[in-house]
N, C-alpha and C positions, 0 to 999 in steps of 0.2 A: 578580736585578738584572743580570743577562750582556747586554742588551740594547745592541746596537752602533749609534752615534750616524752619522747619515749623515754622509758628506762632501760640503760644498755644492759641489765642485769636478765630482761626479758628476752634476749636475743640468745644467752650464753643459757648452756646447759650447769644446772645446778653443779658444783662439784663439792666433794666432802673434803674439806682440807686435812690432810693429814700430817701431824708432826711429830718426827721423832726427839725423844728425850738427849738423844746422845750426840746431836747435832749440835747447842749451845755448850756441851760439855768440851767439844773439839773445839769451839771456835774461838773459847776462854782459853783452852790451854795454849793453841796454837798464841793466843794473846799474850799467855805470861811465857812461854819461850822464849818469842820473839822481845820480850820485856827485858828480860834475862841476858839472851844475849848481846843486846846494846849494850847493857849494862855493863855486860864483862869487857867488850870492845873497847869501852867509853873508859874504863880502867886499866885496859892495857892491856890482858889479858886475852890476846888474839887467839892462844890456840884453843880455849874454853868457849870465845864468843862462836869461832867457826864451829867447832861440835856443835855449839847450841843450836846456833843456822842449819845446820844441815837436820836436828832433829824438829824443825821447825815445817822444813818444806816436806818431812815424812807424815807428820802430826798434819799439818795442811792437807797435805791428796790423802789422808784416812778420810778426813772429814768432810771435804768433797765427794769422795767413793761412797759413804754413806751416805750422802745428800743424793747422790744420783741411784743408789741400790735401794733407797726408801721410794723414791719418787719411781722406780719402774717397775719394783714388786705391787707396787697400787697401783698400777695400771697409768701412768705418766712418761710412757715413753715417746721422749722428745724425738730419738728418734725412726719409730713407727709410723708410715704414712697411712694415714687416716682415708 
């Protein structure tokens, strides 16, 4: 039973991970907006909660466009057929 179990690492082409700095900075703020605006909701203050929401789902698709403009400028285009 010596039989040695492959490493799936061996099959996959090495890739270099790359991470940009500005991708947790978005995903914290998108965190304390969305914090923010509960908060104001939660106080009553509807027409400050909604600004905040809508400055939330702006703050949100930045930082997905940056997750997807990093990941294609380095060569990770999801959608390129290989």
């Amino acid at each position: 039973m010596g039989t040695a179990e492959p490493n799936l690492e061996e099959f996959f082409e090495e890739k270099k991970r790359v991470r940009n700095p500005l991708v947790p900075v978005g995903a914290f703020v998108t965190a304390g907006v969305l914090t923010a605006g509960l908060i104001s909701f939660r106080q009553g203050n509807s027409r400050l909660g909604q600004v905040l929401m809508r400055a939330r789902v702006v703050v949100q698709g930045a930082t997905v466009a940056l997750m997807v403009g990093t990941a294609y400028y380095y060569g990770d285009n999801p959608w390129q057929s290989r």
